[in-house]
Residue frames as a rotation matrix with the C-alpha (Angstrom) as fourth column:
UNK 1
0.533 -0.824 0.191 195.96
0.739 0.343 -0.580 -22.37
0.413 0.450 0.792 16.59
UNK 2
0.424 -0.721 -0.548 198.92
0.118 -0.556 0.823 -20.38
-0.898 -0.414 -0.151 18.68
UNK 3
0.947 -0.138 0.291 200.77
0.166 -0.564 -0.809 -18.10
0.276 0.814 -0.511 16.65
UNK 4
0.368 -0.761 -0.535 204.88
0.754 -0.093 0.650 -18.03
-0.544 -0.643 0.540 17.42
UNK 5
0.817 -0.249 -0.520 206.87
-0.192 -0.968 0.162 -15.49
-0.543 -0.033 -0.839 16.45
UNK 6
0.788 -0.524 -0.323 209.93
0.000 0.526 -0.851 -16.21
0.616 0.670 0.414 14.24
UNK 7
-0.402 -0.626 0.668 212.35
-0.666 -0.300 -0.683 -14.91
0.628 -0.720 -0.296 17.33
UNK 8
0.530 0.380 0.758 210.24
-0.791 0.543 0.281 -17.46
-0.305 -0.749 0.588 19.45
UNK 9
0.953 -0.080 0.293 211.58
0.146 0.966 -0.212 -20.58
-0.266 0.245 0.932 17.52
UNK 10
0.510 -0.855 -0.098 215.41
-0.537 -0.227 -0.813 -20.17
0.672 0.467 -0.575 17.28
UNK 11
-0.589 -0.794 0.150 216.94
-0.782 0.513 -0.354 -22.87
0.204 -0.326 -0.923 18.95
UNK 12
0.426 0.794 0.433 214.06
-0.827 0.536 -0.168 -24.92
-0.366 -0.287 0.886 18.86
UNK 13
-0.434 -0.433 0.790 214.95
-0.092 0.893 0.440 -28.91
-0.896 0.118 -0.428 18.50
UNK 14
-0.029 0.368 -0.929 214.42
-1.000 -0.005 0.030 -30.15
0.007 0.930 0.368 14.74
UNK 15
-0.432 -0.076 0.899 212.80
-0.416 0.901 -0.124 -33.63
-0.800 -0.427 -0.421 14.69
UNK 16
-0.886 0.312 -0.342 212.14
-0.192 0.424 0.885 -36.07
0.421 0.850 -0.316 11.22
UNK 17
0.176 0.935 0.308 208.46
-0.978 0.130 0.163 -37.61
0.113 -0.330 0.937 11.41
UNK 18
0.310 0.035 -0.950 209.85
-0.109 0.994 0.001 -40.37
0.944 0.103 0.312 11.65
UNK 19
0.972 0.217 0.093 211.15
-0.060 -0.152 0.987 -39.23
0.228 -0.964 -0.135 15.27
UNK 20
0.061 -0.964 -0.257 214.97
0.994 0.082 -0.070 -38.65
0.089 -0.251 0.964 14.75
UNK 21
0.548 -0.311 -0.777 216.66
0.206 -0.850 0.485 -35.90
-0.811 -0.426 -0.401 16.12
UNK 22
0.718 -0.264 0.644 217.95
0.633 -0.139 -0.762 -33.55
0.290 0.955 0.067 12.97
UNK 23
-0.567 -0.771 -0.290 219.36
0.823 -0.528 -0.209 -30.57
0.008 -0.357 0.934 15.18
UNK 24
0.217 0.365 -0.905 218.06
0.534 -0.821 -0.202 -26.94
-0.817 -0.440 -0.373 16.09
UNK 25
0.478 0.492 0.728 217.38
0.858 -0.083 -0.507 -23.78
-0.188 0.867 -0.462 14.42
UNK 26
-0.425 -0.904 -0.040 219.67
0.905 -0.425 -0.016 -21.27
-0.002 -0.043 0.999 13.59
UNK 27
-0.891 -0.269 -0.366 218.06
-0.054 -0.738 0.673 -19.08
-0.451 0.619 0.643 11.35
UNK 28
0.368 0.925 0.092 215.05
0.310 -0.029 -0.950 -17.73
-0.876 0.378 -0.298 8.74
UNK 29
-0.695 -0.645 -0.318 215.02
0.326 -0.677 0.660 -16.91
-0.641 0.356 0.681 5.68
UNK 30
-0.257 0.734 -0.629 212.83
0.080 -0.633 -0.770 -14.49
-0.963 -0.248 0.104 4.44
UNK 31
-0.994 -0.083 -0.071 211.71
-0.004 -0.621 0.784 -13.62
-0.109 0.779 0.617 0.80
UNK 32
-0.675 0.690 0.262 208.92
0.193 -0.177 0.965 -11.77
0.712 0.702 -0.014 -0.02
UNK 33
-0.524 0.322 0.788 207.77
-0.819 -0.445 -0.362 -11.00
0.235 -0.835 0.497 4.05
UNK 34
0.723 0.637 -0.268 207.23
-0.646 0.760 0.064 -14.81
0.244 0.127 0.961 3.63
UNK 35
0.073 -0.959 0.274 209.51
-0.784 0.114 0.610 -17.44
-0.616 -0.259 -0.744 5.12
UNK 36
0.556 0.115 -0.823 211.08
-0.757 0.479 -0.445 -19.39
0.343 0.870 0.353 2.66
UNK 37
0.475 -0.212 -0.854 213.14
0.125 0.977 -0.174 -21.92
0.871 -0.024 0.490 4.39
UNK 38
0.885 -0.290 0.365 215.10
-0.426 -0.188 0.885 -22.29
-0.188 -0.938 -0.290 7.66
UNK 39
0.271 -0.961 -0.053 218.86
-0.471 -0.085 -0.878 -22.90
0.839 0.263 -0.476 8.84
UNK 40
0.823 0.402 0.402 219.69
-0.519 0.243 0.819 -25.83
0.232 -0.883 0.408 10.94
UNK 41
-0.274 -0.935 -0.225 222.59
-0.847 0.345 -0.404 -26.81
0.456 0.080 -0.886 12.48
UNK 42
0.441 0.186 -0.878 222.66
-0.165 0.978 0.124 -30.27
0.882 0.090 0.462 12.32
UNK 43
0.035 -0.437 0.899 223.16
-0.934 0.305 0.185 -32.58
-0.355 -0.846 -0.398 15.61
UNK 44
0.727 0.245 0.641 222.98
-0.391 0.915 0.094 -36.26
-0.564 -0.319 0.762 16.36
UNK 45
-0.179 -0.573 0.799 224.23
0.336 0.728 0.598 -38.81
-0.925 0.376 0.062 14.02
UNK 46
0.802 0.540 0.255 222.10
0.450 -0.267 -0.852 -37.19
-0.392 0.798 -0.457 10.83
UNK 47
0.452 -0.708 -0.543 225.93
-0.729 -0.644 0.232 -35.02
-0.514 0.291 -0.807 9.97
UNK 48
-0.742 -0.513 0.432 227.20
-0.243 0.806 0.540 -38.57
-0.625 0.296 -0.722 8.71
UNK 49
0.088 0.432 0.897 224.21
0.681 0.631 -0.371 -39.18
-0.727 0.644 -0.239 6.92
UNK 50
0.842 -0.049 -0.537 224.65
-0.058 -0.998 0.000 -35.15
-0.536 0.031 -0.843 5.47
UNK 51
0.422 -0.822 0.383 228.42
0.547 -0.105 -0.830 -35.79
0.722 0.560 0.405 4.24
UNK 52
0.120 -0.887 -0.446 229.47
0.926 0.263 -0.273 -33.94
0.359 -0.380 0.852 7.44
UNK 53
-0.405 0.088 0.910 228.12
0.187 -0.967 0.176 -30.61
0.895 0.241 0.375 7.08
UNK 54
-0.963 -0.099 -0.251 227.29
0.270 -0.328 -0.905 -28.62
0.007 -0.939 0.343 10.12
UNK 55
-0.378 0.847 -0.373 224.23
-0.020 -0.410 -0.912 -27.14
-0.926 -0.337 0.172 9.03
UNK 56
-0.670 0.384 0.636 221.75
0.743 0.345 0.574 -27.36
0.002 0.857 -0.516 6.19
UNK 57
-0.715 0.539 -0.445 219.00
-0.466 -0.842 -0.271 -24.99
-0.521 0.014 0.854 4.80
UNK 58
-0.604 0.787 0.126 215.66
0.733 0.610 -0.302 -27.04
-0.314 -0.090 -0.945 5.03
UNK 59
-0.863 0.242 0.444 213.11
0.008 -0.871 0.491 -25.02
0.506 0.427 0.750 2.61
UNK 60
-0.711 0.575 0.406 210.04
-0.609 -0.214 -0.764 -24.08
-0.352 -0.790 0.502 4.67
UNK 61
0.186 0.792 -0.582 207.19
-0.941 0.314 0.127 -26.22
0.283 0.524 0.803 2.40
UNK 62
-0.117 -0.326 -0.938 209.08
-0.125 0.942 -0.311 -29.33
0.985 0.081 -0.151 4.06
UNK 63
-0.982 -0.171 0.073 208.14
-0.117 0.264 -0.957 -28.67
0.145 -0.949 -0.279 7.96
UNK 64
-0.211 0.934 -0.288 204.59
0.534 0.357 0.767 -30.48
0.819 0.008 -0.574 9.03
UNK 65
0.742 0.566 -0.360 204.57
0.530 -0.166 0.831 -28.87
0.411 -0.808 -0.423 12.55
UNK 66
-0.720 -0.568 0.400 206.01
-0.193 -0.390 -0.900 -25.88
0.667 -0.725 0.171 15.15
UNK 67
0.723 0.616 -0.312 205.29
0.223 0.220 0.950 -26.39
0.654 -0.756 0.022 18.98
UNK 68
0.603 -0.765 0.226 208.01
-0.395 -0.040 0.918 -27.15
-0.693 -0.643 -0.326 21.21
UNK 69
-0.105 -0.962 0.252 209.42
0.190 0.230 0.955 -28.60
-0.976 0.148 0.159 18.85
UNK 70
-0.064 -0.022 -0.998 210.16
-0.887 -0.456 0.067 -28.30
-0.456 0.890 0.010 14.83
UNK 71
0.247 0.391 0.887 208.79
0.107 0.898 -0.426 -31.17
-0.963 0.200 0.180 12.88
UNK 72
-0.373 -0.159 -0.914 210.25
-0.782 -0.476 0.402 -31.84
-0.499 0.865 0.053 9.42
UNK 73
0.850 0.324 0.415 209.01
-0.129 0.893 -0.432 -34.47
-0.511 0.314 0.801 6.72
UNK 74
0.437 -0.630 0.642 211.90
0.445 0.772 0.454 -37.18
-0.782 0.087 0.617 5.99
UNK 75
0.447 -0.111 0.887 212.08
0.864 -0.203 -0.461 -36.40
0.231 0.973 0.005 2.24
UNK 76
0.991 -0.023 0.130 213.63
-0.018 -0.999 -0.037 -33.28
0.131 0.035 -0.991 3.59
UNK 77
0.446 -0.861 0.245 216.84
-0.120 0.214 0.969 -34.90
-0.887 -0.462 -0.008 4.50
UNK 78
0.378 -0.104 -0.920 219.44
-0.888 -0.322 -0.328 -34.70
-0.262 0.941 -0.214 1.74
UNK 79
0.993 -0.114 0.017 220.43
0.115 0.993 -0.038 -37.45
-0.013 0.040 0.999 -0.33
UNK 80
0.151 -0.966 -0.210 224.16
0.011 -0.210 0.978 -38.27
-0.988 -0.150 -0.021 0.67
UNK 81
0.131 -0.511 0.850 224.94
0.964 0.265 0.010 -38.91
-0.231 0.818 0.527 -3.23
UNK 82
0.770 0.619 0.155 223.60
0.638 -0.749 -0.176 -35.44
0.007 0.235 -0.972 -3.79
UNK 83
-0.469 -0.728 0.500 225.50
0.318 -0.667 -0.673 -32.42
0.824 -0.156 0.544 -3.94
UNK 84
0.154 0.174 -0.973 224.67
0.982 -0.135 0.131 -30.65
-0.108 -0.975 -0.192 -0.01
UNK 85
0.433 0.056 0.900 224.26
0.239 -0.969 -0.055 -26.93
0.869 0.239 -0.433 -0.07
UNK 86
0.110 -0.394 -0.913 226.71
0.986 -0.070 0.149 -26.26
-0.123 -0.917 0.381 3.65
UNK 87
0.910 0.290 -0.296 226.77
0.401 -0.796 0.453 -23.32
-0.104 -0.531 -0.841 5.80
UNK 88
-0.188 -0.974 0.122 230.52
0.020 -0.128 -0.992 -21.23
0.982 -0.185 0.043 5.06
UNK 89
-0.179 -0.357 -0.917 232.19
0.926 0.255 -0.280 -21.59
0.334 -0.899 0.285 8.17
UNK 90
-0.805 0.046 0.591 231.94
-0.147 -0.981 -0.125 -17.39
0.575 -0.187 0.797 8.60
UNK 91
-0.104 0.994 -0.013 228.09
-0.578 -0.050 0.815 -17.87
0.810 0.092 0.580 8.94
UNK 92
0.255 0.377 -0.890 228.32
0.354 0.821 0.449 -20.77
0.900 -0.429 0.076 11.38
């Protein structure tokens, strides 16, 4: 197993398992010298399914695979009824 670096995987492409394109990584976030979830700014078509939001914070127990690319599982995608946790514009 290859070990990356968290600096290694920051703009890496974020794909569903189901093989849609979600959007790229922004960001870590850390608690506890443990990452707890990531920041992705959304691409493709997946911002309409989102409510519009630019970027989302995908907790880390929801990604199956890093390589070249960032693999999340589906169930990670929010429901649109939901309320959507969005990036403030500052941050983005």
């Amino acid at each position: 197993m290859r070990i990356k670096k968290v600096s290694d995987v920051m703009g890496f492409k974020v794909y569903t398992d189901s093989g849609d394109f979600f959007g790229e990584i922004e960001e870590s976030n850390l608690s506890d010298n443990r990452i707890d979830g990531w920041r992705i700014k959304v691409g493709g078509n997946v911002m309409s399914v989102i409510g519009g939001a630019k970027g989302v914070i995908i907790p880390h127990q929801f990604v199956k695979a890093v390589g070249d690319i960032f693999l999340i599982n589906k169930s990670a995608l929010p429901n649109p009824d939901s309320s959507i946790e969005e990036i403030p514009e500052d941050l983005v």
